[in-house]
Backbone as JSON Lines, residues from 0, in Angstrom:
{"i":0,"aa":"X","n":[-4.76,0.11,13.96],"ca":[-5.86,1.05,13.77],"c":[-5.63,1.86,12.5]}
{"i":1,"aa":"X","n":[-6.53,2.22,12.07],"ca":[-6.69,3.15,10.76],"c":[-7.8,3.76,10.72]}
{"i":2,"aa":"X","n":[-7.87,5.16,10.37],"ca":[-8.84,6.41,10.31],"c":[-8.5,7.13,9.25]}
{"i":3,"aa":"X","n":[-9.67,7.1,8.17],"ca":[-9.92,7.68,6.93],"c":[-9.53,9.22,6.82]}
{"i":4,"aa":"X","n":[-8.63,10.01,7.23],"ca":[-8.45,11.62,7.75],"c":[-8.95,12.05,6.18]}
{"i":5,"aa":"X","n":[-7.82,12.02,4.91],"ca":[-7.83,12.19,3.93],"c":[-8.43,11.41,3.24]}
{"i":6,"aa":"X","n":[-8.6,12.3,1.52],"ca":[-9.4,11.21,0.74],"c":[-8.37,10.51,0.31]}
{"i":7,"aa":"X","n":[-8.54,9.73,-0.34],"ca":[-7.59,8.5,-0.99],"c":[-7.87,9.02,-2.69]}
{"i":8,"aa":"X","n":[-6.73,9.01,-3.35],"ca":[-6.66,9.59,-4.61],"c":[-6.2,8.59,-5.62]}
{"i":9,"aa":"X","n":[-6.87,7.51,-6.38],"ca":[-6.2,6.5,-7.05],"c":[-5.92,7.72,-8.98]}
{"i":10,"aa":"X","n":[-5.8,6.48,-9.53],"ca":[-5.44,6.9,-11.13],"c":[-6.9,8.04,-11.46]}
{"i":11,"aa":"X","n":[-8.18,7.18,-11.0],"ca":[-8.93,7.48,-11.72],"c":[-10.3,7.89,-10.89]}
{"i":12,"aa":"X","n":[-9.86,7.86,-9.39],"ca":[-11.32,8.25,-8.55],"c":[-10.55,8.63,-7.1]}
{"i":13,"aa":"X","n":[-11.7,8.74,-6.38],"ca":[-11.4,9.49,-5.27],"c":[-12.6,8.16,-3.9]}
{"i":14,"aa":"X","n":[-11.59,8.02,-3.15],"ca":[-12.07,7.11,-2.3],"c":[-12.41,8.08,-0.62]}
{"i":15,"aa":"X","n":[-13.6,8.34,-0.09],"ca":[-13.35,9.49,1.05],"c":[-14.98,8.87,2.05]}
{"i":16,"aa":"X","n":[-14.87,9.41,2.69],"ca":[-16.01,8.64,3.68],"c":[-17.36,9.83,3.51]}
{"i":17,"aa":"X","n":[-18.32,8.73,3.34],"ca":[-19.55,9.27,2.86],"c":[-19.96,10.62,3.51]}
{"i":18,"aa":"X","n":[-20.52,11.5,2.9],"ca":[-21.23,12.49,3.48],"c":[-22.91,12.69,3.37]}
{"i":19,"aa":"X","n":[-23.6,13.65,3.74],"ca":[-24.55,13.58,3.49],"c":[-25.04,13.88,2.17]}
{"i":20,"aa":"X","n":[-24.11,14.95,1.82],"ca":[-24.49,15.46,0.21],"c":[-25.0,13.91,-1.37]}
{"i":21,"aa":"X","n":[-24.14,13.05,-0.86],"ca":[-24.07,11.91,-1.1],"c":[-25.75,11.04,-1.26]}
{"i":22,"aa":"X","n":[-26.73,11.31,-0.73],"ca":[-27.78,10.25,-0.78],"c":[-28.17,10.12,-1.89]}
{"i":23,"aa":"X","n":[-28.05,11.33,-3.22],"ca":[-28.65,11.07,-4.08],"c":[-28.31,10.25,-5.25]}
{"i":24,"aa":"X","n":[-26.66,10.6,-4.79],"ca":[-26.3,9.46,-5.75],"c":[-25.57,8.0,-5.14]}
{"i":25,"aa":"X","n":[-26.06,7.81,-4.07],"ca":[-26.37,6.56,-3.35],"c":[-27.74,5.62,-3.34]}
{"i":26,"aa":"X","n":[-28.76,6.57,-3.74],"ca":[-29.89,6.19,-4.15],"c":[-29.86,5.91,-5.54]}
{"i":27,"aa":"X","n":[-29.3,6.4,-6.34],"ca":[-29.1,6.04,-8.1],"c":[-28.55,4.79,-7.76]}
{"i":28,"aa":"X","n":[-27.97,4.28,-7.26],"ca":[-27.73,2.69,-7.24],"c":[-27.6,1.69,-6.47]}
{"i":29,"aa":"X","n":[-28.2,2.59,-5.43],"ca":[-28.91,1.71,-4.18],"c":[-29.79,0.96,-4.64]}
{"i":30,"aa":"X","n":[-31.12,1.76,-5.09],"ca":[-32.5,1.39,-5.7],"c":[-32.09,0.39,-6.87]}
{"i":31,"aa":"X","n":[-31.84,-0.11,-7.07],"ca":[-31.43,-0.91,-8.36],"c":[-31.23,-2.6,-8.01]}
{"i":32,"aa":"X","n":[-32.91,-2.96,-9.01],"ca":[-32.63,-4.57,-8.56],"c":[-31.21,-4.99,-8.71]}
{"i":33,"aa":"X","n":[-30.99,-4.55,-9.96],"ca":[-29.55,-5.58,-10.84],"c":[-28.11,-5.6,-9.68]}
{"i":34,"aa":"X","n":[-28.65,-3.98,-8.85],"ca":[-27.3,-4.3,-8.02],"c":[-27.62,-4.89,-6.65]}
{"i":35,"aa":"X","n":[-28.94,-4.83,-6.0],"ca":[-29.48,-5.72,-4.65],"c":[-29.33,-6.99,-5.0]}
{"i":36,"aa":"X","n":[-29.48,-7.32,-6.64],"ca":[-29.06,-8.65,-6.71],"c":[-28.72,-9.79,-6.23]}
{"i":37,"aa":"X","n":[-27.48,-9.13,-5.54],"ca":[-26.59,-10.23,-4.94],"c":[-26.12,-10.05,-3.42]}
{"i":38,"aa":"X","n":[-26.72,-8.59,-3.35],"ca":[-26.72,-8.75,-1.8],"c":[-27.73,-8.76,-1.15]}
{"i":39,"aa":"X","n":[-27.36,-9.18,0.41],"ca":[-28.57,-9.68,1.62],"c":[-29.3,-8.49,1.45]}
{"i":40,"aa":"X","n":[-29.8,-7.35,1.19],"ca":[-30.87,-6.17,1.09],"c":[-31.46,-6.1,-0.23]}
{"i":41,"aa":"X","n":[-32.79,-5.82,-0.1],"ca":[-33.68,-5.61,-1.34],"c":[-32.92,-4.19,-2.17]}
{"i":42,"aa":"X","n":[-33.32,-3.99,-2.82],"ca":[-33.2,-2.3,-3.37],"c":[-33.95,-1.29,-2.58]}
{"i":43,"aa":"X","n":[-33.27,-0.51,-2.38],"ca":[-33.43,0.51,-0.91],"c":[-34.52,1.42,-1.73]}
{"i":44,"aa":"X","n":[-35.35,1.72,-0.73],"ca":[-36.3,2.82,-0.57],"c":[-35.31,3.83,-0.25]}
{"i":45,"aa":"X","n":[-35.89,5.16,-0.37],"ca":[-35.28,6.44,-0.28],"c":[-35.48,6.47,1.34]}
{"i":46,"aa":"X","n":[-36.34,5.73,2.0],"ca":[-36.31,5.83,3.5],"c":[-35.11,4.6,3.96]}
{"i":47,"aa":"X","n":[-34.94,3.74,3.34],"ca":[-34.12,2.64,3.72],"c":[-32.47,3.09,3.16]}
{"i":48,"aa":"X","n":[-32.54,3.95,2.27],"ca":[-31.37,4.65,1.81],"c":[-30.69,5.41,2.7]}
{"i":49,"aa":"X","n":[-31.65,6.51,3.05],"ca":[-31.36,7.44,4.25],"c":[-30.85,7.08,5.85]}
{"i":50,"aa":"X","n":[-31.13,5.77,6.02],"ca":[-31.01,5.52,7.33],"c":[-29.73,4.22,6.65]}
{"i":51,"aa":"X","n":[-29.44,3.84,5.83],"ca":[-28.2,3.21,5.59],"c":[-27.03,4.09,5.3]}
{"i":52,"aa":"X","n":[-27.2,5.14,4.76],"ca":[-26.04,6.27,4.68],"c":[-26.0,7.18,6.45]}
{"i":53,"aa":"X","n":[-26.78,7.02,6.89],"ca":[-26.33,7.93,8.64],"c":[-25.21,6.32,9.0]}
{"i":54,"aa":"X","n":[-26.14,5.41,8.6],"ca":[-24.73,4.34,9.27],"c":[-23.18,4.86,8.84]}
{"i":55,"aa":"X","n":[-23.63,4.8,7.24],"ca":[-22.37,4.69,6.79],"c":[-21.8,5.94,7.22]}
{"i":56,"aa":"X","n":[-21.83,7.09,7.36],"ca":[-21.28,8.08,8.09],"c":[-20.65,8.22,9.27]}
{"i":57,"aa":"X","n":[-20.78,6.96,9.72],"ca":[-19.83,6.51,10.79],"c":[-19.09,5.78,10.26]}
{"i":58,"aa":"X","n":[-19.37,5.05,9.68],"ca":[-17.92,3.96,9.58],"c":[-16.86,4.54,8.47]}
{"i":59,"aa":"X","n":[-15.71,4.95,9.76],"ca":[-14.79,5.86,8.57],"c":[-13.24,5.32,8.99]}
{"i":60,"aa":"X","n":[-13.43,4.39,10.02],"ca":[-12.41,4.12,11.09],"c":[-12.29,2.49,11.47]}
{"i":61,"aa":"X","n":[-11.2,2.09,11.43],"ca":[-10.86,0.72,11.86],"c":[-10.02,0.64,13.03]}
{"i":62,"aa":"X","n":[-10.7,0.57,14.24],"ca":[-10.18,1.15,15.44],"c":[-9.77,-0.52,16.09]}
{"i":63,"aa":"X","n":[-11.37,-1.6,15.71],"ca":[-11.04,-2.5,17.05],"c":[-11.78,-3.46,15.78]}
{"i":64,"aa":"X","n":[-11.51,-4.4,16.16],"ca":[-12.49,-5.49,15.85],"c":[-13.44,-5.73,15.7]}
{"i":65,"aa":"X","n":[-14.39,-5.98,14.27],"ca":[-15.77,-6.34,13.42],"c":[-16.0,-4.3,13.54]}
{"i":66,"aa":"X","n":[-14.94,-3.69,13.33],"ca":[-15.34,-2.46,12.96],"c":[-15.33,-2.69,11.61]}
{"i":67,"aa":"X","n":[-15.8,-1.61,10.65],"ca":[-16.15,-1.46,9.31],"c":[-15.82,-0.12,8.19]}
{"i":68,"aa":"X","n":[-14.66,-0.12,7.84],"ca":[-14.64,0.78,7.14],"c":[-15.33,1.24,5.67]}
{"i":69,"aa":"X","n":[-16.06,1.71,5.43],"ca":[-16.87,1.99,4.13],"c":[-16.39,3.44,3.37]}
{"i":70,"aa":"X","n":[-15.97,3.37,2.24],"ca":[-15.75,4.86,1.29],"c":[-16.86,4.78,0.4]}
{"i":71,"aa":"X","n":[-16.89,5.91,0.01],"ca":[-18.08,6.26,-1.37],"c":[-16.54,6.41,-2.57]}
{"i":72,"aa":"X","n":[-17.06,5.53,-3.19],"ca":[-15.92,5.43,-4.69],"c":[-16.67,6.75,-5.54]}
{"i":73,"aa":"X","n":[-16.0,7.84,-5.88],"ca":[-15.98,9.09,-6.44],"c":[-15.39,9.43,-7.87]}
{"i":74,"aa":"X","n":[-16.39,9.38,-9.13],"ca":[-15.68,9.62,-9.95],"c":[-16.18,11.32,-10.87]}
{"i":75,"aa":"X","n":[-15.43,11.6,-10.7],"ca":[-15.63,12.91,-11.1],"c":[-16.63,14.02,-10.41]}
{"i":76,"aa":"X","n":[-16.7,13.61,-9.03],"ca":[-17.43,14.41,-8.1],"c":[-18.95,13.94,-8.04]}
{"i":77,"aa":"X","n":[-19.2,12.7,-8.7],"ca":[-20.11,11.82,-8.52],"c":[-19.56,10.23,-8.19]}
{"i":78,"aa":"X","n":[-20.82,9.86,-6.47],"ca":[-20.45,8.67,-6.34],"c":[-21.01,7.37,-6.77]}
{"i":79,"aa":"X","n":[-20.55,6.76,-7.12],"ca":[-20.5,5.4,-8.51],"c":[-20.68,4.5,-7.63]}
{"i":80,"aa":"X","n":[-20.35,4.06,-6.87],"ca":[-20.58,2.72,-5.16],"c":[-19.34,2.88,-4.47]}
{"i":81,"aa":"X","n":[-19.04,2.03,-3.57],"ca":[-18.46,2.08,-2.32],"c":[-17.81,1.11,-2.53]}
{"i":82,"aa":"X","n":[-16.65,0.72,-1.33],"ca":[-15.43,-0.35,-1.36],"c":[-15.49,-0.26,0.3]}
{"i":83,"aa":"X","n":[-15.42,-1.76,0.75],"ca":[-15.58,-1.47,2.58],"c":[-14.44,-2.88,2.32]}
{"i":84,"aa":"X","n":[-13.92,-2.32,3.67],"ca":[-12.96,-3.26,5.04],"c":[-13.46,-3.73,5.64]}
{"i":85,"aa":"X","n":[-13.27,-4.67,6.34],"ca":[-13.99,-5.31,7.52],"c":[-13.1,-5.94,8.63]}
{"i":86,"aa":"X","n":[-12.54,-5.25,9.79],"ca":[-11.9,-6.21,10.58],"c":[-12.67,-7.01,11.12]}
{"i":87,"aa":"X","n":[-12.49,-8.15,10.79],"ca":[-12.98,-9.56,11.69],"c":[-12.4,-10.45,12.59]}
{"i":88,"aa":"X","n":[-10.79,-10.12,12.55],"ca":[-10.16,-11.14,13.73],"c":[-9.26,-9.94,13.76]}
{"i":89,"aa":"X","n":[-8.71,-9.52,15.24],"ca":[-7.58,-8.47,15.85],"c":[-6.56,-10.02,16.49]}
{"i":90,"aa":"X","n":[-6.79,-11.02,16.86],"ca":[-6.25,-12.03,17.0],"c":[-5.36,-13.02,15.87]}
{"i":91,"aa":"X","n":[-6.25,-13.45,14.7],"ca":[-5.68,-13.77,13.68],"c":[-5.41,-13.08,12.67]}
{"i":92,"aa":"X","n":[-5.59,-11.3,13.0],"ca":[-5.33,-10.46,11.84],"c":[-6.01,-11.08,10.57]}
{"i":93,"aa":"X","n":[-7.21,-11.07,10.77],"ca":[-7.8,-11.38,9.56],"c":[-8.78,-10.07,8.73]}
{"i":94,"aa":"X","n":[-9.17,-9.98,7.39],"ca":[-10.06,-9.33,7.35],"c":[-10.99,-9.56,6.09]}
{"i":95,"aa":"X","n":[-11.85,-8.66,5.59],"ca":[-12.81,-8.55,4.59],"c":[-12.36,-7.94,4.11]}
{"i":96,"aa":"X","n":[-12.95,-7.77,2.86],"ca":[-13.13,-6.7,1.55],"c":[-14.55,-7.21,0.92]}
{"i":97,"aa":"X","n":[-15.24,-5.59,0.23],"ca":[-15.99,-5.78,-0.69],"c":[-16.15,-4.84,-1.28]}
{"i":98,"aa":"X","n":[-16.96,-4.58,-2.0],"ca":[-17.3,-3.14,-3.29],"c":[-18.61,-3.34,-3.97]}
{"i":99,"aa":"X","n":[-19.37,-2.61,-4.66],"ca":[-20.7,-2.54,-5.15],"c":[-20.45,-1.12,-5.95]}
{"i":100,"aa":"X","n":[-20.82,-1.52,-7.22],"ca":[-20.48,-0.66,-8.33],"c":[-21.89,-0.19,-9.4]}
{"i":101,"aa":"X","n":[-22.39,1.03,-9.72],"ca":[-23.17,1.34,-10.09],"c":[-23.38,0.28,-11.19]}
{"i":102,"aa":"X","n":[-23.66,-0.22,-12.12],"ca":[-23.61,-0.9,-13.56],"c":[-23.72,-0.37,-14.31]}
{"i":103,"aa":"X","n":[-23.54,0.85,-14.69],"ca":[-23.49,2.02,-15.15],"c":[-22.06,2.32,-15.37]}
{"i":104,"aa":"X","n":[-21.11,2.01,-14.66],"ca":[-19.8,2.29,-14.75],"c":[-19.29,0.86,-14.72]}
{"i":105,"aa":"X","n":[-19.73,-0.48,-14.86],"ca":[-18.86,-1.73,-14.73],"c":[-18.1,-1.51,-16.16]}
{"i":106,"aa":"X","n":[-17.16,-2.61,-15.94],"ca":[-16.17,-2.77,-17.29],"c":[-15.11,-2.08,-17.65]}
{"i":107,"aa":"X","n":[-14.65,-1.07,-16.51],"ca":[-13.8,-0.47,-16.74],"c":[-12.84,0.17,-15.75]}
{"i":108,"aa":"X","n":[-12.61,-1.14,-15.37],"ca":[-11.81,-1.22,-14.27],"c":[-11.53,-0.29,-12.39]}
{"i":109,"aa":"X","n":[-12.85,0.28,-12.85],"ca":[-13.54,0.64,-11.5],"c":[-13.38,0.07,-10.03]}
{"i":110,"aa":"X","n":[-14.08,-0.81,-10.3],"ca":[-13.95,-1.65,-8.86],"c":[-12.67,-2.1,-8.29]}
{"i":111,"aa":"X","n":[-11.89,-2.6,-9.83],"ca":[-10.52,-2.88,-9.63],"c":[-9.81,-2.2,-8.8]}
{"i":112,"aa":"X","n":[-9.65,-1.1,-9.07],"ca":[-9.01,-0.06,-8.49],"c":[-9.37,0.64,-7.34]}
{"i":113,"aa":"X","n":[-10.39,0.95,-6.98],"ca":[-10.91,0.71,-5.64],"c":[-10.81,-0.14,-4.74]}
{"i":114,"aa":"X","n":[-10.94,-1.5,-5.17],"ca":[-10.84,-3.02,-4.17],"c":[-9.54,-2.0,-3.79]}
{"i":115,"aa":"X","n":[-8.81,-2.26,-4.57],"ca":[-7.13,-2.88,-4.4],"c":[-6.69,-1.46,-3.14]}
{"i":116,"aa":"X","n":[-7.53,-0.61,-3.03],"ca":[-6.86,0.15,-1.98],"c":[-7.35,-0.41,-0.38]}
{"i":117,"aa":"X","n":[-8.49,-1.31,-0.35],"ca":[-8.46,-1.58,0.68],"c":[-7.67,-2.58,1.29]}
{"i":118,"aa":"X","n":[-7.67,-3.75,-0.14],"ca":[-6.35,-4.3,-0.03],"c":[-4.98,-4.03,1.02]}
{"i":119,"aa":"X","n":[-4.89,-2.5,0.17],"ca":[-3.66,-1.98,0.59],"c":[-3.94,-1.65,2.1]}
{"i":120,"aa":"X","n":[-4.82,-0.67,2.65],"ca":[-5.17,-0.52,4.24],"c":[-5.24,-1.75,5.12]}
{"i":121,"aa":"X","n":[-5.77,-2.95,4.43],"ca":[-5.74,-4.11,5.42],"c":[-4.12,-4.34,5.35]}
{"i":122,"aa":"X","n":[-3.54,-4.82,4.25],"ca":[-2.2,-5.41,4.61],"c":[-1.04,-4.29,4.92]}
{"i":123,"aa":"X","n":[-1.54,-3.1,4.33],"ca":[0.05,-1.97,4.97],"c":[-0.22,-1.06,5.77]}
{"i":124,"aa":"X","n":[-1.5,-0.99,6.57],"ca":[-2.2,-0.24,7.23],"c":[-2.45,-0.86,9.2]}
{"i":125,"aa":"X","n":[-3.04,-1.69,8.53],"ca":[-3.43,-2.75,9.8],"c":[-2.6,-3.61,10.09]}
{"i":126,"aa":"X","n":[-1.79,-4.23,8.84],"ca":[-0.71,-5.69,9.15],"c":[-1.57,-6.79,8.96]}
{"i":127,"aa":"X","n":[-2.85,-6.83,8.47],"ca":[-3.55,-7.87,8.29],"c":[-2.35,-9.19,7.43]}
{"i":128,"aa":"X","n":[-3.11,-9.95,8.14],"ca":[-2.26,-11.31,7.49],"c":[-2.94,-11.86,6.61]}
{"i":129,"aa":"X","n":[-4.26,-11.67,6.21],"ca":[-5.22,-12.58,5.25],"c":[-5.92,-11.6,5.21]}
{"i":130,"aa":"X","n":[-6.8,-11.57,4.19],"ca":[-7.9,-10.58,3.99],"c":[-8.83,-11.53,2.58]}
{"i":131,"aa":"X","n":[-9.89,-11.89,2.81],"ca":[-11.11,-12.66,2.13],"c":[-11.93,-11.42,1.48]}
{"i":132,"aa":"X","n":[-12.79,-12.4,0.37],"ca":[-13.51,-11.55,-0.17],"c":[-14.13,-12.61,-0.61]}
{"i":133,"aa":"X","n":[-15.43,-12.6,-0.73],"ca":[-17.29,-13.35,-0.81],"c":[-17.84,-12.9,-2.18]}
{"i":134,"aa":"X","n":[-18.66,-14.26,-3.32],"ca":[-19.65,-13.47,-3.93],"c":[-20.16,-14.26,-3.98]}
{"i":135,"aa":"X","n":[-21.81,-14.65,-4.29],"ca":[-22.53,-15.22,-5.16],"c":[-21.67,-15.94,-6.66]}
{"i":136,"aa":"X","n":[-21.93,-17.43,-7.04],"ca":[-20.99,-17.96,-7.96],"c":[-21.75,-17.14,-9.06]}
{"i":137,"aa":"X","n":[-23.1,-16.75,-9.39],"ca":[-23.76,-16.13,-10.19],"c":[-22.9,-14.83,-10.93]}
{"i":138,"aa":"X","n":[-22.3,-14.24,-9.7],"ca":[-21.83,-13.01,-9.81],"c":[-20.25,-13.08,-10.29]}
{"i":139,"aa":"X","n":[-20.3,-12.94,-11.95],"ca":[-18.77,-13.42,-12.69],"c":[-18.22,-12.03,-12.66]}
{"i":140,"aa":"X","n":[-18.97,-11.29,-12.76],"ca":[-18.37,-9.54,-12.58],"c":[-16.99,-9.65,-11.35]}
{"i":141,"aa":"X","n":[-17.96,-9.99,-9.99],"ca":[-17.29,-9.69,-8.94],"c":[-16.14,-10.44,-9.03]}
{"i":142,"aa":"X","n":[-16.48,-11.97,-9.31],"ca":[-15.13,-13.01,-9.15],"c":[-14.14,-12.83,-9.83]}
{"i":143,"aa":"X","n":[-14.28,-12.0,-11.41],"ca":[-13.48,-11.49,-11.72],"c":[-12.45,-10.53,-11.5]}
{"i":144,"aa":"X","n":[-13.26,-9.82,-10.84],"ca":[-12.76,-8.36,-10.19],"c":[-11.57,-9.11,-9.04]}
{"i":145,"aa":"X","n":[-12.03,-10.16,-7.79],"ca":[-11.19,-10.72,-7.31],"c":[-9.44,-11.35,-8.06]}
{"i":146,"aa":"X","n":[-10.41,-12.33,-8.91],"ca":[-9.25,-12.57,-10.06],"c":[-7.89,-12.13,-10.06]}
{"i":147,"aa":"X","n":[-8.59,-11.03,-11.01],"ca":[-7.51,-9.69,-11.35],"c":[-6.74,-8.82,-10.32]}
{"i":148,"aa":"X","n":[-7.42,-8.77,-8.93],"ca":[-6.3,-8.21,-7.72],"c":[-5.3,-9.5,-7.46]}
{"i":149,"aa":"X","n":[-5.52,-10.5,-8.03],"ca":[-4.42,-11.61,-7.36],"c":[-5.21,-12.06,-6.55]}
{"i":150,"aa":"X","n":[-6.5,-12.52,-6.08],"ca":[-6.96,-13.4,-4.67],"c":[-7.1,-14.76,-5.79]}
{"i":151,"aa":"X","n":[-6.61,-15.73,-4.4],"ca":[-6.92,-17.04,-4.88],"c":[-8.52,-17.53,-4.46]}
{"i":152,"aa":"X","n":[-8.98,-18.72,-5.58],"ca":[-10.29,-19.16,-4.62],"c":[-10.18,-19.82,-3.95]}
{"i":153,"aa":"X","n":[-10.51,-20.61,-2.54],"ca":[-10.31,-20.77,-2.0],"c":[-11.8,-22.1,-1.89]}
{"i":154,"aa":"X","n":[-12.87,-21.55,-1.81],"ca":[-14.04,-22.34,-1.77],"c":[-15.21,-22.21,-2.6]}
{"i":155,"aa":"X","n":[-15.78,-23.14,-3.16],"ca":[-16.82,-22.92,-3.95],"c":[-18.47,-23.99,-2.79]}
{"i":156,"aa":"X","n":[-19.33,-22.96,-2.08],"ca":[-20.03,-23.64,-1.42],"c":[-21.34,-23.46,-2.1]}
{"i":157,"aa":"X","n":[-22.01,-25.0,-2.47],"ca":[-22.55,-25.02,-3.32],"c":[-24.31,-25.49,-2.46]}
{"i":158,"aa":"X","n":[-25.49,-24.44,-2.99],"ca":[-26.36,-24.35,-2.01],"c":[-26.62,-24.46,-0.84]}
{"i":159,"aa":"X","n":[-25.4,-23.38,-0.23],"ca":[-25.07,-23.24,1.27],"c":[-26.19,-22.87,2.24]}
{"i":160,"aa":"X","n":[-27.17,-21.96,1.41],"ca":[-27.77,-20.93,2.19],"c":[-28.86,-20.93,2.05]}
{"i":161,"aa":"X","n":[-30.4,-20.43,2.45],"ca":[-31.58,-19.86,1.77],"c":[-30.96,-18.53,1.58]}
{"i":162,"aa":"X","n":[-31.08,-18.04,0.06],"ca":[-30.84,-16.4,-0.23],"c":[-31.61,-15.87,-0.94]}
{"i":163,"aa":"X","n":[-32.79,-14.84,-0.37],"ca":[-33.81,-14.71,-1.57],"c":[-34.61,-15.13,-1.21]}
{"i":164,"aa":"X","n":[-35.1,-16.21,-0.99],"ca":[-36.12,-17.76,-0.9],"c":[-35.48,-18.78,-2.04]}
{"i":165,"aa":"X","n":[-34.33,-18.72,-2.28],"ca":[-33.89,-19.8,-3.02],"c":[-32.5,-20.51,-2.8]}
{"i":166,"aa":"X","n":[-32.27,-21.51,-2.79],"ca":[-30.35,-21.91,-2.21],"c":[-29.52,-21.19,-2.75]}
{"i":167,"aa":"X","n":[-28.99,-20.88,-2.09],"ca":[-27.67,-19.62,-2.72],"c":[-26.55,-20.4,-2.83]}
{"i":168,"aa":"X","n":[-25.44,-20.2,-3.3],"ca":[-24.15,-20.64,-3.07],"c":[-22.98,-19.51,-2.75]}
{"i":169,"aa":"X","n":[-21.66,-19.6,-2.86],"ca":[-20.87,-18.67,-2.29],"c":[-19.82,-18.97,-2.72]}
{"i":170,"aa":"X","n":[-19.11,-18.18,-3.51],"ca":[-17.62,-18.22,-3.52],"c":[-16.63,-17.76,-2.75]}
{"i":171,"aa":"X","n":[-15.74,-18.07,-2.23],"ca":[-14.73,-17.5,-1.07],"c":[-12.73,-17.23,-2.31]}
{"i":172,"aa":"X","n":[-12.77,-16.11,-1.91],"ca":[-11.09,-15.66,-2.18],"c":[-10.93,-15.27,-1.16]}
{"i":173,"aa":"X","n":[-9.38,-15.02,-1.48],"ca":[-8.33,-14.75,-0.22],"c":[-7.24,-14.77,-0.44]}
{"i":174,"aa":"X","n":[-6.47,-13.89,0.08],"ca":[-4.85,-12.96,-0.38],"c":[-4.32,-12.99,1.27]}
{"i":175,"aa":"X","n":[-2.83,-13.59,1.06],"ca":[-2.05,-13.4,2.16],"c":[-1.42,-12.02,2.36]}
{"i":176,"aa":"X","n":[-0.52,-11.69,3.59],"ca":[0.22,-10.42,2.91],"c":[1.1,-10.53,2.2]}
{"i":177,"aa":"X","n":[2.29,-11.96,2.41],"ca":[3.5,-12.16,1.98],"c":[2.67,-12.29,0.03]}
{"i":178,"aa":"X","n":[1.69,-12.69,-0.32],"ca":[1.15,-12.57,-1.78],"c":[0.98,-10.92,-1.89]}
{"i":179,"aa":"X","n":[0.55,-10.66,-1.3],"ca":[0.43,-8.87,-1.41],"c":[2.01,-8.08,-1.57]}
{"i":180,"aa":"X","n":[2.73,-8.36,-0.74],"ca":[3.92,-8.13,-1.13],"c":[4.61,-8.25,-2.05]}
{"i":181,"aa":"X","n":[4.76,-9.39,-2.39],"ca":[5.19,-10.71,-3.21],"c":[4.68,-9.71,-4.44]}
{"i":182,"aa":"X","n":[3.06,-9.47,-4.6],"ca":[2.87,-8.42,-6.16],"c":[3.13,-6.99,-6.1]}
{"i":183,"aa":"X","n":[3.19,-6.56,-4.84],"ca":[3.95,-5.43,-5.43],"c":[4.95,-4.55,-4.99]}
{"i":184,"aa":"X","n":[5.87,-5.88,-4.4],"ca":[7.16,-5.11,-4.54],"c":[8.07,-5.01,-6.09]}
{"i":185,"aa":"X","n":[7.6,-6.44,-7.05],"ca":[7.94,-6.46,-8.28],"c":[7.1,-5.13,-8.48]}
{"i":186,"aa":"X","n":[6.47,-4.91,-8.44],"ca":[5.77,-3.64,-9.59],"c":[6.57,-2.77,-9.88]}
């Protein structure tokens, strides 16, 4: 189990579980085709915004299984997007990761540094043994971002899906712990 008490303090942002003060600049890049892009939701209405942040105001805690941890990534007392956990197996210790980054702030190692703490909560937190991470092959931002934490690819599924109204495809990474270790006990 793991519960968000404190914020999380990296080099360059502040990782802490959403509040309400938060919608407005959850709506600065909620609403945004370029970033609905690639995920299953259109660009949020300020009514579809509002009722996705009361969710996220719960999920602050990784208590049991297909729970969901979500932070608002914080840079300078403005939030830029979010980085979520996902327990999916309490059996095979498995889990998720993902992140969604204003485009406004890509390129500078943002996301990087965010991913990599959930990283850290799945494998030194939980004991996760695997932890995956998903994009659209479209999406070279994200796969990069994977890349660079050390996940290997794992699968390239090629017009898996209807996404949109059009075949989607999907890239799959994935990091063991003994690889998580393995990078940073050298560090």
């Amino acid at each position: 189990m793991f519960e968000l008490v404190e914020p999380i303090k990296t080099e360059r942002l502040v990782l802490r579980p959403f509040a309400a003060r938060d919608e407005e600049d959850m709506l600065e890049f909620e609403s945004r085709e370029d970033v609905a892009r690639y995920l299953f939701n259109e660009p949020r209405t300020r009514e579809d915004n509002a009722r996705e942040l009361a969710v996220r105001l719960g999920q602050t805690a990784l208590r049991k299984e297909k729970d969901t941890l979500m932070t608002a990534v914080e840079l300078d007392g403005k939030v830029i997007g979010y980085v979520l956990l996902v327990w999916l197996s309490e059996e095979h210790r498995q889990g998720e990761f993902g992140y969604v980054l204003h485009p406004g702030f890509h390129g500078k190692g943002y996301a990087t540094e965010a991913a990599a703490e959930m990283l850290r909560i799945g494998f030194e937190k939980l004991s996760l043994h695997r932890i995956i991470g998903r994009c659209d092959p479209r999406n070279g931002g994200s796969a990069k971002v994977m890349e660079r934490l050390g996940l290997r690819k794992e699968a390239h599924f090629v017009e898996s899906e209807i996404f949109k109204g059009e075949w989607g495809g999907e890239l799959h990474y994935a990091m063991l712990a003994a690889e998580w270790r393995a990078k940073h006990e050298t560090a």
